[in-house]
C-alpha positions in Angstrom: 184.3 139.2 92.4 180.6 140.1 94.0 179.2 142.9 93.5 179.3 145.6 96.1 175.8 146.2 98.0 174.2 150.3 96.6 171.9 152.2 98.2 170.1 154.8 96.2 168.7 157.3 98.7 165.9 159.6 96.8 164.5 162.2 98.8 162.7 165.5 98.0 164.7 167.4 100.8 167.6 169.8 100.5 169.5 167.3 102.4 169.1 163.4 103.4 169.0 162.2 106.5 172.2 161.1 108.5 170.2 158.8 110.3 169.2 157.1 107.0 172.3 157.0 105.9 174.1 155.4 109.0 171.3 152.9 109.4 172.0 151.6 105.9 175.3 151.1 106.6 175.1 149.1 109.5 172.3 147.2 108.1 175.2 146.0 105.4 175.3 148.3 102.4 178.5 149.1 100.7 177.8 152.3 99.6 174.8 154.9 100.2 174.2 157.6 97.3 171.7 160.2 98.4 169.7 162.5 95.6 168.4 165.6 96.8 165.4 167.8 95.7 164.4 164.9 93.7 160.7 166.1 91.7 158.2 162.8 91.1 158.8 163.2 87.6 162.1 162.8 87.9 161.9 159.1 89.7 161.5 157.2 86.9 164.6 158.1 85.1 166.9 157.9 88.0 165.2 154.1 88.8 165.8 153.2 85.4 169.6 154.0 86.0 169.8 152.5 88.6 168.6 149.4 87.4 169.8 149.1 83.7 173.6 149.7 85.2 174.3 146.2 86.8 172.2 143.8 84.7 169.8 141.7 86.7 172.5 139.5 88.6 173.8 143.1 90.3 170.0 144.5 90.8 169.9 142.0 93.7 172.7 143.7 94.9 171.1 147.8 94.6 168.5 149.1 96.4 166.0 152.9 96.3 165.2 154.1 99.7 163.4 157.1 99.7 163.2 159.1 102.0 161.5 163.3 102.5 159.0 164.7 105.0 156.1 164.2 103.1 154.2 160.8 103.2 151.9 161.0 100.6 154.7 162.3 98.1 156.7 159.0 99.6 154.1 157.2 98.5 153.3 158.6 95.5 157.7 158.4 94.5 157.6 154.4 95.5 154.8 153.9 93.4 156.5 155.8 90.6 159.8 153.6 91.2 158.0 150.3 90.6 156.0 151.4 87.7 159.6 151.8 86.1 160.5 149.0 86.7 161.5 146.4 83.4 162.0 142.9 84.5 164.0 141.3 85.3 165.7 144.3 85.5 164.1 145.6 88.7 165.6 146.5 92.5 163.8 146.4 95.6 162.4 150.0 97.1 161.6 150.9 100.5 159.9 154.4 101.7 160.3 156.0 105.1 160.1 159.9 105.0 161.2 161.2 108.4 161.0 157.7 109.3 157.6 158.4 109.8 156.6 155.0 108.6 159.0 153.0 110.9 158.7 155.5 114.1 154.2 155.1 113.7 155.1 151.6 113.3 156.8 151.3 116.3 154.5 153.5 118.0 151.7 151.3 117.2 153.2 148.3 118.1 154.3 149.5 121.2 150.7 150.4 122.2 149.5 147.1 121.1 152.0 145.1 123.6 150.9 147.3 126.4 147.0 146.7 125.6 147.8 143.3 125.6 150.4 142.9 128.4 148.6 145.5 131.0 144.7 145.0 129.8 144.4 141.3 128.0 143.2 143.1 124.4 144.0 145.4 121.6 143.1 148.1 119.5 139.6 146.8 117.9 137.3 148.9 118.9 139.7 151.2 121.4 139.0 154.9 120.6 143.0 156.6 119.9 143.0 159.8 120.1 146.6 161.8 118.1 147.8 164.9 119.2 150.2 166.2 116.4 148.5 164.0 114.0 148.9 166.6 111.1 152.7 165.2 110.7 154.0 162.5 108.9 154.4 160.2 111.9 151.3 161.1 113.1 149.2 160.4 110.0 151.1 156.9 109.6 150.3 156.2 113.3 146.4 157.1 112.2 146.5 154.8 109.3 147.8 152.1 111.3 145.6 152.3 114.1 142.6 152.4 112.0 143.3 149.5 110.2 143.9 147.9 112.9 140.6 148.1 114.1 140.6 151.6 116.2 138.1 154.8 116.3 140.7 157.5 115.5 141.1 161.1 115.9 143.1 163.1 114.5 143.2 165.9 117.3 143.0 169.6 115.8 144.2 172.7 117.8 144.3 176.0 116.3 144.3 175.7 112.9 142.0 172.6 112.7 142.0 172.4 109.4 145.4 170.7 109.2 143.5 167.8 111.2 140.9 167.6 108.9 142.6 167.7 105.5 145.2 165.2 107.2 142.0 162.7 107.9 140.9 163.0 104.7 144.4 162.4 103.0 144.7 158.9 104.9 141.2 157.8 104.1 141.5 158.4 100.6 144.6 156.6 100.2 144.1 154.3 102.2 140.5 153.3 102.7 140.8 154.3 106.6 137.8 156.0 108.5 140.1 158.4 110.6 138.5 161.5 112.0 139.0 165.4 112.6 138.9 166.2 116.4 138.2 169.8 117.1 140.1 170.5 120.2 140.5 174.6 120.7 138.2 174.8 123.7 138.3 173.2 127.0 134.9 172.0 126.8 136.1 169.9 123.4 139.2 168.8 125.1 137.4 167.8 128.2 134.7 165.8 125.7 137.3 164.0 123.5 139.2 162.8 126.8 136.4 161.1 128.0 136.2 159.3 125.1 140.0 158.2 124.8 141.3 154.8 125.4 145.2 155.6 124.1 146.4 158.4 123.2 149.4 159.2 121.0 151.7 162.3 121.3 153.1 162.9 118.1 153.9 166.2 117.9 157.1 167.9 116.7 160.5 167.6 119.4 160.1 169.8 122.5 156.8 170.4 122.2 154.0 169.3 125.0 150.8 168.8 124.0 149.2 166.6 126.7 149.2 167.6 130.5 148.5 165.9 133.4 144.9 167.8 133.7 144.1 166.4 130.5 145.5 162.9 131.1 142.9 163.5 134.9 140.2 163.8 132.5 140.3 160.7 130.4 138.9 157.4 132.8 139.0 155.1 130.4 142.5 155.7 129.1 144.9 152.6 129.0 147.9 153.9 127.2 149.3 156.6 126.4 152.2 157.2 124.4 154.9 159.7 123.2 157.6 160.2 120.8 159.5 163.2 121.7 163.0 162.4 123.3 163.4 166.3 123.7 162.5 168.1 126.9 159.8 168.5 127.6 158.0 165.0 126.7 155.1 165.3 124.9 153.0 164.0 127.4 153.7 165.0 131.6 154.7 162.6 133.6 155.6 160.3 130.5 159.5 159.8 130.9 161.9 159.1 127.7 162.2 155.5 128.8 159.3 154.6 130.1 157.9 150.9 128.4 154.2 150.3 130.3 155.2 152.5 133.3 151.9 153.4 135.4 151.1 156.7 135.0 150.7 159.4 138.1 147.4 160.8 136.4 144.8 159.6 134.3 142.8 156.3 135.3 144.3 154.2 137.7 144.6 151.2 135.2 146.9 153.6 132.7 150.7 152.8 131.5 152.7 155.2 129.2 155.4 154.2 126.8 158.0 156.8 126.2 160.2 158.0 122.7 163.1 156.0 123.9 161.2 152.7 124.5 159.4 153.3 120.9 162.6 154.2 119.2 164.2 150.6 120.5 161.1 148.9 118.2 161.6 151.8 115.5 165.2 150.9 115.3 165.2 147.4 114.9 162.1 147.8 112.3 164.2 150.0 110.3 167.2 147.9 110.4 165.0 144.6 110.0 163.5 146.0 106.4 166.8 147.4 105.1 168.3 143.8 106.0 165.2 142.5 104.2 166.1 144.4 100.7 169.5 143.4 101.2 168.6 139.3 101.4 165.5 139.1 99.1 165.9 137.1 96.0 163.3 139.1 94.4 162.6 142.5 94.4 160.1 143.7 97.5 158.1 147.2 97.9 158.5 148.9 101.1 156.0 151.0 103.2 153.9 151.5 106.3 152.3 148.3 106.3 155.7 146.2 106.1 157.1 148.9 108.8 153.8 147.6 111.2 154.4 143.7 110.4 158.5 144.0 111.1 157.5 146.1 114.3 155.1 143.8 115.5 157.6 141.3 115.2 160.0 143.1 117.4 157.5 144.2 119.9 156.7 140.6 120.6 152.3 140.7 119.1 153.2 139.3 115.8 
């Protein structure tokens, strides 16, 4: 009799995500564990559990996803998973904290049909401006951008520093040249707008950070983009399901892209890497950069 299909779900959390969870099993797993408050030193004993327990012929079959809120310490925990590793005893791993990875994935890709469908080209060069960029999706969505060829900001308001340190987190990880963007006067904010040809909205749910007066001040913007499905949107005049809808302010030439229309692509990425784990006949390492390639896949610019 086959094996059943195990999902390990590390995450540093008090709790797991249910949307993790119900995404696994509809991607095909059998069963989903989750571990909670997990430490990074704790990792490699609870991989090498996992994959001494079924002999090589069942670690096909078993899976880590690991989840948290916390991108770098995702990082960090994956990296900690394959160095435990002992072939051929080994299991594939994919990280997704929040679902940051997949959701800035999406995000990016999404922006990247719209520069291409509404303006004939694409982020090389494009300066993207990220309001909320201190959080995990945000800081994935930076990463992303950047290596895709964009000038990025990370946009800072209030306590800046978050921006800052956030910039520098991504760069030194991952070789990125994302900036700081000091936006707690309306001089500043009138300054970076003029500069912006997309802008994100990435900010926690409920929570508007980009009005129609700022969206008036931007004459070069092409896209802009939000992820909060929770009243009100992120950006005004953005609606949940918008997918390259003209906007009402801004330049003339401007489309938005709502959460709804992103969280179609973030879905399917998900869905698409978890099936991924589950078919591979060896062992594959999960993160951001997969989560952009399977997104760009289902966004129709791969």
């Amino acid at each position: 009799m086959e094996k059943p299909y195990i999902l390990h779900l590390f995450t540093p959390m008090a709790q797991a995500s249910p949307f993790d969870i119900n995404m696994a099993y509809d991607a095909g797993y059998d069963g989903v564990v989750p571990y909670t408050h997990v430490e990074p030193e704790q990792v490699a004993g609870l991989t090498q559990d996992t994959i001494f327990s079924r002999g090589p012929k069942g670690a096909k079959r078993t899976g880590i996803f690991i989840g948290g809120r916390d991108n770098g310490l995702a990082a960090d925990m994956l990296d900690a998973a394959r160095e435990a590793m002992v072939p051929p005893f080994e299991v594939s791993v994919f990280a997704d904290p929040s679902g940051a990875f997949t959701t800035a994935a999406a995000m990016v890709a999404a922006v990247e049909k719209h520069l291409r469908k509404a303006h004939a080209t694409d982020l090389k060069g494009k300066t993207v401006m990220i309001f909320g960029g201190s959080g995990p999706v945000g800081a994935a969505a930076a990463v992303l951008a950047s290596q895709a060829g964009a000038k990025v900001g990370i946009v800072g308001r209030g306590e800046s520093s978050r921006a800052r340190l956030t910039a520098e987190d991504c760069n030194r990880r991952y070789g990125t040249h994302v900036e700081p963007v000091d936006a707690n006067t309306d001089a500043l904010r009138l300054a970076m707008m003029l500069q912006a040809d997309v802008v994100l909205a990435t900010a926690r749910a409920g929570n508007r950070v980009v009005t129609k007066e700022l969206l008036a001040a931007a004459p070069r913007l092409l896209v802009a983009a939000d992820v909060n499905a929770v009243p009100p949107s992120g950006i005004e005049g953005v609606g949940p399901m918008d997918d390259g809808a003209p906007l009402a302010a801004g330049s003339r030439k401007a489309v938005g892209i709502g959460a709804l229309a992103v969280g179609n692509i973030k879905y399917q990425t998900q869905r698409g890497l978890l099936e991924t784990m589950l078919k591979a006949e060896k062992p594959v390492y999960l993160d951001m950069r997969d989560a952009f390639t399977e997104a760009r896949k289902h966004a129709g610019v791969a």
